[in-house]
KETI-474799 format. One record per residue: residue in one letter; x, y, z of N, C-alpha, C in turn. Coordinates in steps of 0.1 Angstrom, whole numbers, padded with zeros to 4 digits, always signed. Layout:
BEGIN
aXYZXYZXYZ...
***
This chain:
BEGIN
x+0097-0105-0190+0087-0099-0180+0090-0084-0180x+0078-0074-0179+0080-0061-0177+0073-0058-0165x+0073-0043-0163+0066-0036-0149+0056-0032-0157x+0042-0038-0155+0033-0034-0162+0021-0021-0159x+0024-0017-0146+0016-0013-0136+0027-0006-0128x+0021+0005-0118+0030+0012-0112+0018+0023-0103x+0019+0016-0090+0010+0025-0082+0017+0030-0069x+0011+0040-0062+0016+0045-0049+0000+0047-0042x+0001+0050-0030-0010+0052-0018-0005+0063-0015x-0006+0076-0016+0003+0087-0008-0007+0086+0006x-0016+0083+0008-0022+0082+0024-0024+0066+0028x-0019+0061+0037-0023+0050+0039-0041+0045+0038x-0043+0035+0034-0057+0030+0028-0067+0038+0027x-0063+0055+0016-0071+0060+0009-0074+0057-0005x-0073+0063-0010-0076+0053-0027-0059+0056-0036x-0055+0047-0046-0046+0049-0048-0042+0055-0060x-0032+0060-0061-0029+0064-0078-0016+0054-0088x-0022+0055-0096-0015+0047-0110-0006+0055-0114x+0003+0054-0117+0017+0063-0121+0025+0059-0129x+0030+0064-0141+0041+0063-0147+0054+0057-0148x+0060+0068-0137+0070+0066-0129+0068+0071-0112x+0079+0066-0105+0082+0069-0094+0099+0067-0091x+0103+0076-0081+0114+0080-0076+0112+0066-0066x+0128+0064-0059+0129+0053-0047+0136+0060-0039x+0130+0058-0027+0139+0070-0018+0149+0057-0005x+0150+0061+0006+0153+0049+0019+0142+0044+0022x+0126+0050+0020+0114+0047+0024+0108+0036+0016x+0113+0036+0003+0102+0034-0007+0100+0039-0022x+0088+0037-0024+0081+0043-0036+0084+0061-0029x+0086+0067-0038+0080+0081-0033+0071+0084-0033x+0067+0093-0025+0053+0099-0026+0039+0086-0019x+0046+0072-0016+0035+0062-0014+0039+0061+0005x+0026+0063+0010+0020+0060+0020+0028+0069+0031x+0034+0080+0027+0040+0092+0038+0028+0098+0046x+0016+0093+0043+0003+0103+0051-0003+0089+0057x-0011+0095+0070-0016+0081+0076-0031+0089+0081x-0039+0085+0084-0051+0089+0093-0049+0077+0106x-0056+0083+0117-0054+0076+0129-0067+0081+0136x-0067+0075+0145-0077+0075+0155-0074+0087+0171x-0083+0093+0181-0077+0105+0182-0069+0097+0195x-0067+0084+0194-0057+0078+0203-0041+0074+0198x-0043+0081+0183-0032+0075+0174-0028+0064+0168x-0037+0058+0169-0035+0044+0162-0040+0043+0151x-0033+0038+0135-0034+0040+0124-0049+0030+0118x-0059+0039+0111-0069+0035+0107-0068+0028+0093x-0074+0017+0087-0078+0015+0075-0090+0009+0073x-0091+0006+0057-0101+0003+0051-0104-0015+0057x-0097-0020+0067-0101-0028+0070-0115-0026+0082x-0111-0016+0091-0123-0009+0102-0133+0000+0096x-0129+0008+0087-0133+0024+0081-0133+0018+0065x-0141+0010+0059-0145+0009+0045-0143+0019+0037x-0154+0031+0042-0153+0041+0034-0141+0050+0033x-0130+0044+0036-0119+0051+0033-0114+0051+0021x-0118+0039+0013-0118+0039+0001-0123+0053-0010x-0133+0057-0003-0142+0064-0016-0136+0079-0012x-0124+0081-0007-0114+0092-0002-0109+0095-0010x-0106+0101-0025-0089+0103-0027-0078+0109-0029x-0067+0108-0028-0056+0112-0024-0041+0113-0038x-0047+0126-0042-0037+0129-0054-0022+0136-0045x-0014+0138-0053-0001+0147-0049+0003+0152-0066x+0008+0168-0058+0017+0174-0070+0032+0177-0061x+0041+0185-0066+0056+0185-0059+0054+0195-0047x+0039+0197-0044+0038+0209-0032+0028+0201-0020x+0022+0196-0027+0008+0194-0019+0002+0179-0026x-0005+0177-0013-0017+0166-0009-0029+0171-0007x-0038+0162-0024-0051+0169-0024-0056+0158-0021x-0065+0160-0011-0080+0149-0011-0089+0156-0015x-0094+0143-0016-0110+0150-0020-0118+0134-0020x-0136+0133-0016-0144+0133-0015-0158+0135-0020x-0164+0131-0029-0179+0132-0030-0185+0140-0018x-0195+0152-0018-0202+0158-0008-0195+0166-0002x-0178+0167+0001-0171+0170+0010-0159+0177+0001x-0159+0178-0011-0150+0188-0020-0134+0182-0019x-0128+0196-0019-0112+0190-0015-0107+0199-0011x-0092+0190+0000-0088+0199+0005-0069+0194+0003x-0064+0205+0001-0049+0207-0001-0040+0209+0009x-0030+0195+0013-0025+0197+0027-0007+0197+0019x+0002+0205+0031+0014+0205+0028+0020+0192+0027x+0027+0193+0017+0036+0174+0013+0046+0176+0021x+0057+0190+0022+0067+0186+0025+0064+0184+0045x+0078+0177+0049+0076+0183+0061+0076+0199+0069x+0071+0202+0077+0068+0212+0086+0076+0216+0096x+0086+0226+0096+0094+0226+0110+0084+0232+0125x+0073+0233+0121+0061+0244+0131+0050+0232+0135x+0054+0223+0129+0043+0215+0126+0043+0205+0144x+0032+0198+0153+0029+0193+0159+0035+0181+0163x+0046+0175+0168+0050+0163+0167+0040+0152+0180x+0035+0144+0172+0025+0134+0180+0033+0120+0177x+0027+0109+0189+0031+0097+0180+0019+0086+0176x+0024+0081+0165+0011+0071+0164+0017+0057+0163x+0012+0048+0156+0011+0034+0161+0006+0028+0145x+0016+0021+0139+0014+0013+0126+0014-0004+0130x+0002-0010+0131+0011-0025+0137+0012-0026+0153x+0025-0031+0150+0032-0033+0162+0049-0022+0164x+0045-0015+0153+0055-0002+0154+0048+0011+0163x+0049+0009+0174+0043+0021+0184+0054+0033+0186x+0047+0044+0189+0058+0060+0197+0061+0062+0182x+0061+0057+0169+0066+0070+0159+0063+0080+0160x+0076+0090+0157+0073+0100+0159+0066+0109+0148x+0058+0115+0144+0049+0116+0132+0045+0134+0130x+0045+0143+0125+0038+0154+0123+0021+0153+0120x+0015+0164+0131-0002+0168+0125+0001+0175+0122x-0011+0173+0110-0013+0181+0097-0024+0193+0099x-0027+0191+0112-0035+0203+0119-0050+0207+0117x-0059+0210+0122-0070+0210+0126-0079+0212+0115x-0075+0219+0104-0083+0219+0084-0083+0208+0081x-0075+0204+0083-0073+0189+0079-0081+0177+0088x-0083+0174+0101-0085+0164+0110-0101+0168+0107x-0109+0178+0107-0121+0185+0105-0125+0176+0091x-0117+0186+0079-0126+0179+0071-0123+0160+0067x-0112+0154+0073-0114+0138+0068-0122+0132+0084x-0126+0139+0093-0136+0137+0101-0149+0134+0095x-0152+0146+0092-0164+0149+0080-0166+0137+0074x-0156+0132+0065-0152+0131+0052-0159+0113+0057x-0151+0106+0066-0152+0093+0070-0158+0094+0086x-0164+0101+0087-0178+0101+0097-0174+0095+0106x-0162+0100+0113-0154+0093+0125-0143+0103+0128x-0141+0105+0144-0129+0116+0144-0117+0108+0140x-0111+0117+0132-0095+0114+0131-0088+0123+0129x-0076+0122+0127-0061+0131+0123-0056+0125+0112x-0050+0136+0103-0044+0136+0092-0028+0136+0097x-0017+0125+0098-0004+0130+0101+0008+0128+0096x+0018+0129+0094+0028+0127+0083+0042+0127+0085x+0050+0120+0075+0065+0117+0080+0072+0129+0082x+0078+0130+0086+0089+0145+0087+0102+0137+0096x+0113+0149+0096+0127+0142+0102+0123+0133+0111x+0115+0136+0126+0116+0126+0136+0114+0114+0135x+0110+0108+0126+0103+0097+0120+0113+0088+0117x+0111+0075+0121+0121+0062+0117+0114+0053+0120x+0114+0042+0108+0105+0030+0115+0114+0014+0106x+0124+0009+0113+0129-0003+0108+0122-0013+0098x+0126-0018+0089+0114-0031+0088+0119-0042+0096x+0105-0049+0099+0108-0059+0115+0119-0067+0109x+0127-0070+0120+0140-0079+0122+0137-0093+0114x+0132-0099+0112+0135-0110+0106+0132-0108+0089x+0133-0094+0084+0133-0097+0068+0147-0088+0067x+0148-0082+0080+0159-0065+0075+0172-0068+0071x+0178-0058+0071+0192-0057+0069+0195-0044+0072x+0206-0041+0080+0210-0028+0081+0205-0016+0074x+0200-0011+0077+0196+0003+0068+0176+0002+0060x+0174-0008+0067+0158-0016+0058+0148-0007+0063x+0142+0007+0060+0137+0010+0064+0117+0014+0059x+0109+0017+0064+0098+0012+0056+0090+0026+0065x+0077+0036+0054+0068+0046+0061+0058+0040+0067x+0047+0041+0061+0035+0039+0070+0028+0025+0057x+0033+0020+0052+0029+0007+0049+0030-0003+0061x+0022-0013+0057+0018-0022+0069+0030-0032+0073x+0043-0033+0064+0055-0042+0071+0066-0038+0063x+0063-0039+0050+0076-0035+0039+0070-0025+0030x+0082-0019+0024+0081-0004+0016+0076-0013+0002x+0072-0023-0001+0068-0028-0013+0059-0036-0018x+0048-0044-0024+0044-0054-0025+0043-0055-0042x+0043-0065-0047+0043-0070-0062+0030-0080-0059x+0028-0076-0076+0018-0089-0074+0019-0090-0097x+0016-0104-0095+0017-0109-0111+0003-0106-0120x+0001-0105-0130-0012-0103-0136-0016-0114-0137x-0008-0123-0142-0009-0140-0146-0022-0141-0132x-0012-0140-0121-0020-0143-0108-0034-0142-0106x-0034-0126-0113-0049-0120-0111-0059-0131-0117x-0052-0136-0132-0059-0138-0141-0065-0155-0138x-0055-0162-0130-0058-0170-0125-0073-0174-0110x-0067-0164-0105-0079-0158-0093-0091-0158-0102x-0088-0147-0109-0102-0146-0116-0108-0157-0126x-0103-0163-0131-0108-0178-0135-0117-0184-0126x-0110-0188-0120-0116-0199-0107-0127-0192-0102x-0128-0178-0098-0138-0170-0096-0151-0168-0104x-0144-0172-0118-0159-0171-0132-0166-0188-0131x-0151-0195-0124-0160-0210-0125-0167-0211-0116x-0169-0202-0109-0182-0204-0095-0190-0195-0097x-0196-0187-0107-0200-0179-0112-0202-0163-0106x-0187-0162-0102-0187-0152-0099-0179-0141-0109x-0181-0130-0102-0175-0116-0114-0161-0113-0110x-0153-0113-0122-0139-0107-0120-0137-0098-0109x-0126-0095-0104-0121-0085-0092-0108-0079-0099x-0104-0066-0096-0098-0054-0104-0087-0060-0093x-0074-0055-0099-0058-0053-0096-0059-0046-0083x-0071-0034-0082-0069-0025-0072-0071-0032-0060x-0078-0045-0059-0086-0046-0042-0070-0053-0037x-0060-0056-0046-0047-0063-0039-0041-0049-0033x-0042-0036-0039-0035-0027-0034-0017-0028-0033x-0014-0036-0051+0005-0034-0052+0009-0019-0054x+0025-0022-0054+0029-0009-0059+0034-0013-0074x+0036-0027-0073+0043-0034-0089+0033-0044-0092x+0030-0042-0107+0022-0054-0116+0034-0058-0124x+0037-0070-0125+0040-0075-0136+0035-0084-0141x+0040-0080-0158+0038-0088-0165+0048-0100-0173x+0041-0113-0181+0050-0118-0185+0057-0132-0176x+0049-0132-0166+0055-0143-0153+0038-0153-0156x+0043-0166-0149+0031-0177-0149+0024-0172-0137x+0014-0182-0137+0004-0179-0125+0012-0177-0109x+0015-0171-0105+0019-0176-0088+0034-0176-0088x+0040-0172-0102+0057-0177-0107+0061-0169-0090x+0057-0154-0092+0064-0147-0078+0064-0154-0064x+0063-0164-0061+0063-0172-0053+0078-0178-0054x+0083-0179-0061+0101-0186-0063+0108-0179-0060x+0108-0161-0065+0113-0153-0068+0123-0152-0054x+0138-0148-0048+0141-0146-0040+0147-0128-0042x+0153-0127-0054+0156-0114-0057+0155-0108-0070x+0152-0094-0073+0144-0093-0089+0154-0080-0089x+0154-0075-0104+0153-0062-0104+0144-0059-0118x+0136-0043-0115+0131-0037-0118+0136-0023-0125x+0142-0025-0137+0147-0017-0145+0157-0014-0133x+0163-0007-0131+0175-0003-0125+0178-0007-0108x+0165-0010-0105+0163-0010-0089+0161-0025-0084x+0166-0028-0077+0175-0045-0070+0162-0045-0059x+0158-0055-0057+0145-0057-0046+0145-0069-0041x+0145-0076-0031+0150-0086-0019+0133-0092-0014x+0130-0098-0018+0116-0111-0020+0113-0110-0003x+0105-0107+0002+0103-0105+0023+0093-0119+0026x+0086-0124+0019+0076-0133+0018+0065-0129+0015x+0056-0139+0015+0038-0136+0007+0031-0124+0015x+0026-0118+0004+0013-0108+0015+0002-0117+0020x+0001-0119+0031-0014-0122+0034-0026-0112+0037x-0037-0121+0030-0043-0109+0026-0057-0111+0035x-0062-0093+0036-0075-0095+0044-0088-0089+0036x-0093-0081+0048-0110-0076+0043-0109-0068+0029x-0098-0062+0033-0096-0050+0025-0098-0057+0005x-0094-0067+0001-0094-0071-0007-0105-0074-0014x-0116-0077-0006-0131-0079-0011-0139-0059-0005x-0131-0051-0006-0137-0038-0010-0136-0034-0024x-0148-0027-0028-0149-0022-0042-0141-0008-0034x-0129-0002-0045-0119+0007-0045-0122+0022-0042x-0139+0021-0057-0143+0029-0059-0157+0036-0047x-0162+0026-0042-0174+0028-0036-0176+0023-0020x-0165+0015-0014-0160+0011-0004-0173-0001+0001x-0182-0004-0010-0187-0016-0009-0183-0033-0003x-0187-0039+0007-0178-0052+0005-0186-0067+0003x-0181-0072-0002-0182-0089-0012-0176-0101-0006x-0176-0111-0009-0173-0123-0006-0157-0125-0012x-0158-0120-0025-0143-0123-0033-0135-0113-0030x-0126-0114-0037-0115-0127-0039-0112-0136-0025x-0115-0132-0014-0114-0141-0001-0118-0153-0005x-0129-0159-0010-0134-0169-0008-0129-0177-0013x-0122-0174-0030-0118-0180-0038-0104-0182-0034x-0097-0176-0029-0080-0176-0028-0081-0188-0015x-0090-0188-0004-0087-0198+0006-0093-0213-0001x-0095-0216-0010-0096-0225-0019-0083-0233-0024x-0074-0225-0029-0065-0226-0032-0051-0218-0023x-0051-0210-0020-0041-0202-0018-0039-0202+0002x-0041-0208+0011-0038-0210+0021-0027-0211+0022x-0022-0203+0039-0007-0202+0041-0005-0216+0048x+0004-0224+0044+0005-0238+0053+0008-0236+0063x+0015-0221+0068+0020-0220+0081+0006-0218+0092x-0005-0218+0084-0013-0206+0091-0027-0208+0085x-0031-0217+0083-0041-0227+0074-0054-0215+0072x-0056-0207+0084-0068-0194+0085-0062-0182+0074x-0052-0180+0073-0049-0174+0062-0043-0173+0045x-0051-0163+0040-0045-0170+0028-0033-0157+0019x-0028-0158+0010-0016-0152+0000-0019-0147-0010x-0015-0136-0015-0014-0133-0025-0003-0120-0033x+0002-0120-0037+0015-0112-0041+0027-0114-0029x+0036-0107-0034+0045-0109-0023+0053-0095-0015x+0061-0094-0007+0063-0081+0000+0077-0085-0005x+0083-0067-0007+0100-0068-0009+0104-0057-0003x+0115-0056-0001+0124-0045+0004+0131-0047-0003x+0135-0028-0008+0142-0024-0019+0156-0026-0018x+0167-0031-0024+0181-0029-0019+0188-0021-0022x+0184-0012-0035+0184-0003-0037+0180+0012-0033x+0183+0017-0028+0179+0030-0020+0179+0037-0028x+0182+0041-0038+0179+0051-0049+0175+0049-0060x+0166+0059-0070+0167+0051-0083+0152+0059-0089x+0147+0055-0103+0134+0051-0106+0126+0042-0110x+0119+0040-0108+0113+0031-0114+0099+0034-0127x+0100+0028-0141+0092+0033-0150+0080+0023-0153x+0069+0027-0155+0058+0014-0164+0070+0010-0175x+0072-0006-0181+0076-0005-0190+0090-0007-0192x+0095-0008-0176+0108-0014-0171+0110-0032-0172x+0121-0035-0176+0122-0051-0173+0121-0054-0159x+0118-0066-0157+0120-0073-0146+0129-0086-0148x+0138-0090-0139+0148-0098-0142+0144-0104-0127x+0146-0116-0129+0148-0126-0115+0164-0127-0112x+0164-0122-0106+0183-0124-0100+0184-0140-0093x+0177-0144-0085+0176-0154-0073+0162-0159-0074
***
């Protein structure tokens, strides 16, 4: 099995980038999901309320976060943190009061514009700490503005499976993107990551949190923030949580145990557990 695939979100549910490599920090992927948009009550938006968040997106170089937009151009916001910068708090989940930096009024303006609803652009800096919830952690488990863990995998086999079952009801394939992982691999059976309790990823050791359950966001087109019936329809066919029969799975969430490291396209994957 290899790492076939390798993405980050630098904004939480803006469009993502495919990458090479990536650094591991205490957070995570680097560079994935350190920006969030919110509501001007602070509570973190996605493409499950705001579709068109999709058709947003959100590159980084070692200075800056460019968005950009169809109609609405681009605009270049600071990556690192800000010691001048605004401290507000927002709300990921059930993780409320983070403490968070705005990215300031260029910014909240044009992704206002941009997704035709007021919001704020805001971002990790020192004050910032957010556990991952007690029942996957371990001392030091810490996770940014992803929705529970700094990670999710998902198998190609898997996709390729989904999409079968999908062609036998005459429906059209669905892209890697609408799962939104940060790891593809390859070289595993359909669903194998379902066994998995601990893996490593070329150098970096990763701890299995349980299945992603998956929502709207998954039947959005990536590119056009259009939405469909699939993959939903097809995965509650087969893929229901027995805990939770209304819900259904797909890839799984990990936390890194590794706090440092990189990770490359093209790395092994090893099942430890």
């Amino acid at each position: 099995m290899h790492l076939a695939a390798l993405h980050i979100y630098p904004v939480k549910s803006l469009r993502g980038l495919a990458v090479a490599s990536a650094g591991v920090d205490a957070l995570g992927a680097v560079g994935d999901r350190r920006f969030l948009v919110v509501d001007p009550q602070g509570d973190f938006m996605t493409q499950r309320s705001v579709p068109r968040m999709a058709r947003v997106g959100a590159a980084i170089d070692a200075s800056a976060l460019t968005l950009s937009s169809a109609g609405h151009g681009s605009l270049r916001v600071r990556r690192d943190p800000d010691p001048g910068a605004r401290l507000v708090a927002a709300r990921v989940w059930r993780s409320e009061g983070l403490q968070v930096e705005d990215c300031g009024e260029e910014a909240a303006a044009w992704l206002s514009a941009a997704l035709a609803t007021p919001c704020r652009l805001v971002r990790i800096g020192p004050a910032f700490t957010r556990p991952v919830r007690p029942s996957a952690a371990r001392p030091g488990d810490l996770v940014g503005f992803a929705d529970a863990f700094p990670f999710l995998a998902a198998g190609e086999a898997s996709l390729g499976e989904v999409n079968r079952r999908i062609g036998q009801a005459g429906g059209a394939a669905v892209p890697m993107d609408r799962f939104r992982p940060n790891l593809v691999i390859a070289g595993s059976g359909p669903f194998e990551e379902d066994s998995w309790r601990r893996i490593r990823v070329g150098g970096v050791v990763f701890r299995v949190a349980g299945p992603c359950i998956r929502c709207a966001i998954t039947t959005t087109d990536q590119e056009t923030g259009a939405r469909g019936a699939e993959p939903l329809r097809t995965l509650a066919t087969f893929r229901r949580d027995p805990d939770d029969p209304a819900s259904v799975r797909f890839g799984q969430n990990l936390v890194h145990e590794s706090k440092s490291g990189t990770l490359r396209v093209g790395d092994p994957v090893v099942v430890l557990e």
